[in-house]
N, C-alpha and C positions, 0 to 999 in steps of 0.2 A: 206845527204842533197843536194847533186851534181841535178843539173837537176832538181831540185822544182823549180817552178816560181812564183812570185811574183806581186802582182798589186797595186800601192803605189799612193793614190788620194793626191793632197797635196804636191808634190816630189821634188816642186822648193828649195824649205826653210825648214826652222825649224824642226819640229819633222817627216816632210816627208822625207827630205834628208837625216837625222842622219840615218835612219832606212833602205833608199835605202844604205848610204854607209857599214851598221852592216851588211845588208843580202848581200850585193856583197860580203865582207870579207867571209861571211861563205858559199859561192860560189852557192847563190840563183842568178838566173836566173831573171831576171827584168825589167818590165813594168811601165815606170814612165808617172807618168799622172799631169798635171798643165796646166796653161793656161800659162805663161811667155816660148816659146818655147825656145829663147835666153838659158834660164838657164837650160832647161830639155834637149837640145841636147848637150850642152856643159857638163851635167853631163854622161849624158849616154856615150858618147863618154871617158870621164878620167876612169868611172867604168869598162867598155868592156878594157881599156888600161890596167887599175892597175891589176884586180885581174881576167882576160881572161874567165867572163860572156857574156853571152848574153843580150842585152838590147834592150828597143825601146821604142821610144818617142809614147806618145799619149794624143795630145793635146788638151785640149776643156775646160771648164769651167761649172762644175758641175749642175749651174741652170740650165740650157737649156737642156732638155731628147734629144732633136732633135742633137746637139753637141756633148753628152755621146755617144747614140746609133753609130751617122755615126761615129765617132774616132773608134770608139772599132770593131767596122763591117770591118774599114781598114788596123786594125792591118795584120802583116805575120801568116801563118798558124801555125809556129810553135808558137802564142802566145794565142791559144785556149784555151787550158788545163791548166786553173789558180788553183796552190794551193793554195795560198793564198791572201789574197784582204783585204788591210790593206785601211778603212774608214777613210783617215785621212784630207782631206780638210775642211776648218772649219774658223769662224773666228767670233769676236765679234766687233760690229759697233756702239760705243759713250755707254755715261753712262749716266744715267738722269733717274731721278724718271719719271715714266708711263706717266704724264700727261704734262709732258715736249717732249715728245719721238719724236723723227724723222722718220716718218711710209716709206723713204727712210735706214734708217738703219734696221729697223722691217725687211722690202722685204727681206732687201740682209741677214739678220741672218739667217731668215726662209727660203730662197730658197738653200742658201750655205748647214746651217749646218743642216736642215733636207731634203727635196726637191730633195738635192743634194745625200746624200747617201744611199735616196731610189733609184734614180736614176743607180747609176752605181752597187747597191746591185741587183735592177731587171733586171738588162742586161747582171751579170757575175754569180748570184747564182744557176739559172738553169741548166748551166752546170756541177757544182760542186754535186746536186743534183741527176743530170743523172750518174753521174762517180761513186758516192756516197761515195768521200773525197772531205776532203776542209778544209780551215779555217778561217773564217770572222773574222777579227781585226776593231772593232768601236772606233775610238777615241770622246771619251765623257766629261767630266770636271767636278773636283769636282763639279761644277755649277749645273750637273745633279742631284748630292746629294742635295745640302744645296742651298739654294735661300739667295742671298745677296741683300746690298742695291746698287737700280740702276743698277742693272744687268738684271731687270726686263725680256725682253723678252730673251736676251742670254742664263739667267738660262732654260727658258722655252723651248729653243729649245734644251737645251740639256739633260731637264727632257726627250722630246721625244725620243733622241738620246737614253737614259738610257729604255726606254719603248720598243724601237725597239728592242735593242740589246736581251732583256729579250723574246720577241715575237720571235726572227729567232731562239733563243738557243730552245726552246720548239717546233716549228716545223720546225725544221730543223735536229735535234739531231738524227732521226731514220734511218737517208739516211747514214751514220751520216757522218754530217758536223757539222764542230768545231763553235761556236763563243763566243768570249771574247770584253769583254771592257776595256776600260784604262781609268782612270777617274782621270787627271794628278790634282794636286794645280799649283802653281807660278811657269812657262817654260819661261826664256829666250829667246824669239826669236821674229820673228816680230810681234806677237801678239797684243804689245803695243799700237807700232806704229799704227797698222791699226786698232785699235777700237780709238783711238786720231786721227783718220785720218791725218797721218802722222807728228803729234807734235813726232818730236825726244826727246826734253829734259821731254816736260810732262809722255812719255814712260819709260825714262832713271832713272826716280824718283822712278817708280813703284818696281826697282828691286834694287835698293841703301838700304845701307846697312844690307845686308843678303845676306846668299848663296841660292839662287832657285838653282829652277831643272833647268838641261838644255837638251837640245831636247836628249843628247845622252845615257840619263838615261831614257827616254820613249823609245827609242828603242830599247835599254837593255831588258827592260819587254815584249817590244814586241817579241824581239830573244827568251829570256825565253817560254813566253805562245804556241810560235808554234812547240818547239823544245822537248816539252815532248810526252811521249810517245801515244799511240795512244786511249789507255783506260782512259787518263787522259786528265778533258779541264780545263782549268782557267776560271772560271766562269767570276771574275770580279778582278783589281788590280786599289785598290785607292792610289794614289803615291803622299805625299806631300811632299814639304820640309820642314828639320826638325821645320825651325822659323816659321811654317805657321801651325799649329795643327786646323785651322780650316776655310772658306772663313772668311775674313775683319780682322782675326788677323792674323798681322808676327810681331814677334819679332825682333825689329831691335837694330843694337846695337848703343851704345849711342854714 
C-alpha cells in the first residue's frame, strides 16, 4: 500500500478526517480537500509529521466546478496519479416537511451532496480511466436507501448519490476502475449541527442515549473496501448502528 494516493473531499471533520488519518497510518499518500484551509493545513502538516506521508492541501468548495477544476489543476505533479478519490463531502440542511422547505437549504443539499461529486468525480476519473486503476469511494446515506420523514430532499439527493454510484460501477468497471458506496445510519460528527444550522444542544439530542457510529467505523469500511484484492469490488456497504435497524427508529435506552 506504500505510495497509493488518496483524494479525501470532506477531509476537515467527520468521516473525512477519520479516513484521511486510517489511510496515513496505513501509509496512503494524501490529498485533502475542504474548504476550512485553517483545519486542512493544520492536518496535513501532523499527518506528513506522524506517520512520514506525503500530503497537500487542496482547497475549494465542491459547488462551484470553476473552484474544483483550478484547485486540482494546481495541485504538485506528484499528485496526478490518484488511486483512490474518496466522495466524501456532504451535508444535510434543516428538516421540514416539503411544503415548509427552505429552497436556501434545497440549493446547498443539491449543489454539495450531488453537484458537488459530479464535480470533482469529472475532473479526477479520467485519468484513473486512462491508467486503467482506481477506485471511487461515494459516500451515500442510509437516506439513499429508505426516504424518512422530513428528510424530504436530503433523502432525494442521496437517492442520486445511490444512482451515480451504481452508473460509474457499470461504465467504469472495463478500464477497470473500482466503485463502492458507503451508505452509513446515525455518525457522530458535525452533521447535526449543520442540518440545525448550528443548534449545538438540538444536535446533541440526536445522538443521546445510544451508541452511533462514529466517523472511525466509516473509515474502517472504507480501509476495508479498497484494500481487497484486485478481482474483488465491494459493490455496496450499509453500516448502521446496532439501535438504529432502520431510518426514524433507534432504540434508546430508558
Amino acid at each position: 500500500m506504500m505510495n497509493k494516493l488518496a483524494f479525501i473531499t470532506g477531509a476537515s471533520a467527520g468521516i473525512g478526517e477519520a479516513t484521511a488519518r486510517l489511510l496515513a497510518s496505513n501509509g496512503y499518500n494524501l490529498i485533502l480537500a475542504a474548504r476550512r484551509k485553517d483545519r486542512v493545513d493544520a492536518l496535513c502538516q501532523e499527518l506528513s509529521a506522524t506517520f512520514g506521508v506525503k500530503t497537500a492541501p487542496c482547497i475549494f468548495d465542491v459547488r462551484f466546478k470553476e473552484q474544483v477544476f483550478n484547485a486540482i489543476d494546481s495541485l504538485p505533479d506528484w499528485c496526478k496519479e490518484i488511486d483512490v478519490l474518496v466522495n466524501n463531502a456532504g451535508l444535510a440542511s434543516g428538516l421540514s416537511t416539503l411544503d415548509k422547505g427552505n429552497l436556501d437549504d434545497w440549493e446547498n443539499m443539491i449543489d454539495t451532496n450531488v453537484k458537488g461529486l459530479l464535480f470533482v468525480t469529472r475532473k479526477l476519473s479520467p485519468g484513473m480511466l486512462e491508467r486503467g486503476k482506481g477506485h471511487i469511494i461515494n459516500i451515500a446515506s442510509i437516506a439513499g436507501k429508505e426516504v424518512y420523514a422530513n428528510g424530504n430532499v436530503y433523502c432525494a439527493t442521496k437517492f442520486a448519490v445511490d444512482a451515480l454510484n451504481k452508473g460509474m460501477r457499470i461504465e467504469f468497471s472495463a478500464a477497470p476502475v473500482k466503485v463502492t458506496g458507503i451508505y452509513p445510519g446515525a455518525v457522530e460528527t458535525e452533521f447535526s449541527i449543520v442540518r440545525f444550522h448550528g443548534d449545538e444542544e438540538r444536535a446533541k439530542k440526536i445522538y443521546e442515549g445510544y451508541d452511533s457510529l462514529l466517523a472511525i467505523d466509516i473509515a474502517d469500511a472504507i480501509l476495508y473496501a479498497i484494500t481487497r484484492p484486485a478481482h474483488v469490488n465491494i459493490n455496496e456497504l450499509i453500516i448502521m448502528p446496532t439501535a438504529q435497524p432502520m431510518p426514524g427508529i433507534i432504540h434508546k435506552k430508558s
